[in-house]
N, C-alpha and C positions, 0 to 999 in steps of 0.2 A: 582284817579278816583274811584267811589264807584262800587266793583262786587258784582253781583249778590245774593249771601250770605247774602249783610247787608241793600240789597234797600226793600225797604218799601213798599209791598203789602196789599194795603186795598181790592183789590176784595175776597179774602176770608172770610172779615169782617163782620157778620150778619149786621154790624150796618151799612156800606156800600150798602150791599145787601139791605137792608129795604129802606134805604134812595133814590135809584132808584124805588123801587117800586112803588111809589108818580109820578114818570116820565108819568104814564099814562093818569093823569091828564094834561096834558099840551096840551097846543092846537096844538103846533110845531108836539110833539109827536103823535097827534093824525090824524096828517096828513101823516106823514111818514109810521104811522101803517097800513092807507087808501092804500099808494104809495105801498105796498109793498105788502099788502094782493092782491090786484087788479093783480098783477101779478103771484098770486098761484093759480096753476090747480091739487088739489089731485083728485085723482080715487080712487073708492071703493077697498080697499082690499092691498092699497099700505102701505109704512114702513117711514116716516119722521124723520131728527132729529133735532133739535132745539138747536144750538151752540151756548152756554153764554145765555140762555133759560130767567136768571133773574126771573120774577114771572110769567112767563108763555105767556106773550098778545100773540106770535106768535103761541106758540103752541097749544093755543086756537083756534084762528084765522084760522089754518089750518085743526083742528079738525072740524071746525062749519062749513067752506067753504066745506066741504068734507060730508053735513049731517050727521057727526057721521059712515063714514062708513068702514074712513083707521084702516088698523087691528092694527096699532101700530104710535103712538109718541114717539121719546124719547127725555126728554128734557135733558140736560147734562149744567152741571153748576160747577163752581168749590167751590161755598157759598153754603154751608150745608142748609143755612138758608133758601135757596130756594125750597127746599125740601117741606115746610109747605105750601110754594104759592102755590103751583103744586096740593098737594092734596085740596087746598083750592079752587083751580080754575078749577078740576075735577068737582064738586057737582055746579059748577056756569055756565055753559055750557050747549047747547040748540042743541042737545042732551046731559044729562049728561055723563059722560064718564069713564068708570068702571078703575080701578088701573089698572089692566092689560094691558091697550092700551093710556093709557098715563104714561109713567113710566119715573120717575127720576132718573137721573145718576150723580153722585158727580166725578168731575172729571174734569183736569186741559188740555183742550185741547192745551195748549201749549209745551205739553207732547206727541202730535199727540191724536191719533184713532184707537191705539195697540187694544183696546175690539172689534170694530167693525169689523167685515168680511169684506171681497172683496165681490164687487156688493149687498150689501143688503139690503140697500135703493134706495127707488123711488127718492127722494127727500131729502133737505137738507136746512134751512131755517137761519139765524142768524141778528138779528138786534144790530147792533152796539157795535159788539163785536168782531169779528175775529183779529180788528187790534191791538188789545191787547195779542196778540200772543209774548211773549218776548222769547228771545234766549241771555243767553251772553256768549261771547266768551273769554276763559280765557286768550288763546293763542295773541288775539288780542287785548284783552282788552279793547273788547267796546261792544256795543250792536249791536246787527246783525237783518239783515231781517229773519233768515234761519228758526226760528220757523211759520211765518205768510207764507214763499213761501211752505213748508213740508206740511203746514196744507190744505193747498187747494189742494196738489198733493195728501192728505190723501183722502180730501174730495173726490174729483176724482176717485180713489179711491173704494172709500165704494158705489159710486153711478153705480146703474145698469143703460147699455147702454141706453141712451136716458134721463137717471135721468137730474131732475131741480136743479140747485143751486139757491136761491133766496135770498142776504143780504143786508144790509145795514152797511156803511162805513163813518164816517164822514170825510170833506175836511179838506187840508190842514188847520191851524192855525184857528181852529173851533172862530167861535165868542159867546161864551155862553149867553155873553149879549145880544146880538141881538135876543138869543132863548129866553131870560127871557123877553125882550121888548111885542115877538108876544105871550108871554104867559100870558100877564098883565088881558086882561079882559078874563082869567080863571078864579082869584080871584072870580071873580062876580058873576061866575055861581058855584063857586063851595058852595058843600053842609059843606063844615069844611074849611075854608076860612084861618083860621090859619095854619092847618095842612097842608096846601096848603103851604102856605107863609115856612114855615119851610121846607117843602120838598126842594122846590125850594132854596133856600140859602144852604143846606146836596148836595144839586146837583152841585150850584158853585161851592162848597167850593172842594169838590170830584174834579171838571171840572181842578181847579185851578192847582190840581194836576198831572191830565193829560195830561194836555199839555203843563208842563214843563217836563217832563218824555220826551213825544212825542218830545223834542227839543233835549232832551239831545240821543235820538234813540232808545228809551227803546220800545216805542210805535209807530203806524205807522199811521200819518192821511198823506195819499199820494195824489196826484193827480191824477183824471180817469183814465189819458192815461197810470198811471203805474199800476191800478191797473187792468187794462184791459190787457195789458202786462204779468202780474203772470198770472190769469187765463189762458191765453191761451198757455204760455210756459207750462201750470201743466196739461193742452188738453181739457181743455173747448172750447164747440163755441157756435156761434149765441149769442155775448154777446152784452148785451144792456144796458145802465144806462139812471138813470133820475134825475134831484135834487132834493131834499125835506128838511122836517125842520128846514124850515126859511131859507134854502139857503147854511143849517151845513150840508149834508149830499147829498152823492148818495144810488139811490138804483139799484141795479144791478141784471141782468136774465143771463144766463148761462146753457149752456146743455152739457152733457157728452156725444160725438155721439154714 
């Protein structure tokens, strides 16, 4: 059985990192991002963080919902590459938004949220990322849940009483096809219609890899009711999901009482 030491991590991989970046174009995508902003309520003056951040949509998303007025984002990624979207997606925002209250964090939240303090965020936001939380177990010699259930006790955590959790999760045995089917007359409207075509194929080919992993337990695409289950063991309540893109994904609300 291969341990953790020799398995093959591309989310570090700028080329990885980049090749998601293309994911905003997608129409799937761009209803999920709809599903999921629709349920953030920031307030002036509050602290967000943005978990597997990628190139920024959410963290955007909750800067622009908020008029420009929470004192801090941080996005936290573990692809250095990321770093360039973030400042690139500061100067592209309506309010712009100064380096200081959107800041990048390089860093492997599968490792937990050792930097963050107790209660320090309002809020806490991740789109289709958390379940990429890997743990392996030498002892048992397999892959464990323990990194993805830690992370949300972390998230828990870091959020002041009343804090939002807001993420997205894909279902069980994702259909990637099905996401590439509702993404076809993207092509058409897009403005680089190749670049498009090629993202989308960097994204199977990525996809292909993920949810053989996810079989072998490395990675975790669960069903609701378990993943509604962790939340509330880790002390989340008022937890609510919805499906979205294409039918791959929930998106899930959550509050820390």
């Amino acid at each position: 059985m291969t341990s953790t030491s020799s398995a093959v991590n591309y989310w570090p991989n700028s080329h990885c990192a980049k090749a998601f970046w293309g994911q905003r174009e997608l129409p799937p995508y761009k209803r999920l991002l709809r599903d999921t902003v629709s349920w953030l309520d920031p307030a002036p003056g509050e602290r967000w963080l943005d978990l597997g951040c990628g190139s920024g949509q959410l963290t955007g998303a909750v800067w622009e919902k908020s008029g420009g007025t929470l004192a801090e984002v941080v996005a936290l990624d573990c692809a250095a590459a990321n770093e360039l979207a973030i400042a690139r997606l500061r100067t592209l925002l309506n309010p712009p938004a100064p380096e200081a209250r959107i800041r990048f964090l390089h860093g492997d939240f599968s490792s937990g949220l050792a930097s963050c303090r107790d209660a320090s965020f309002d809020g806490a936001i991740s789109g289709l990322a958390i379940q990429y939380a890997e743990s392996w177990s030498e002892e048992q010699r397999r892959w464990t849940t323990q990194a993805y259930d830690q992370l949300l006790v972390e998230v828990h955590r870091i959020l002041r009483p009343g804090g939002r959790f807001v993420f997205s999760v894909n279902v069980p045995e994702p259909a990637w096809a099905k996401v590439a089917l509702y993404a076809i007359h993207g092509f058409f409207r897009s403005s680089a219609p190749l670049r498009y075509v090629r993202n989308a194929l960097r994204m199977l080919r990525y996809g292909s890899w993920l949810k053989r992993e996810a079989r072998r337990g490395r990675f975790h695409y669960l069903p609701v009711a378990a993943v509604r289950d962790k939340l509330a063991r880790a002390g989340f309540t008022a937890i609510e999901h919805r499906l979205s893109f294409a039918g791959q994904a929930y998106v899930l609300r959550c509050r820390r009482p």
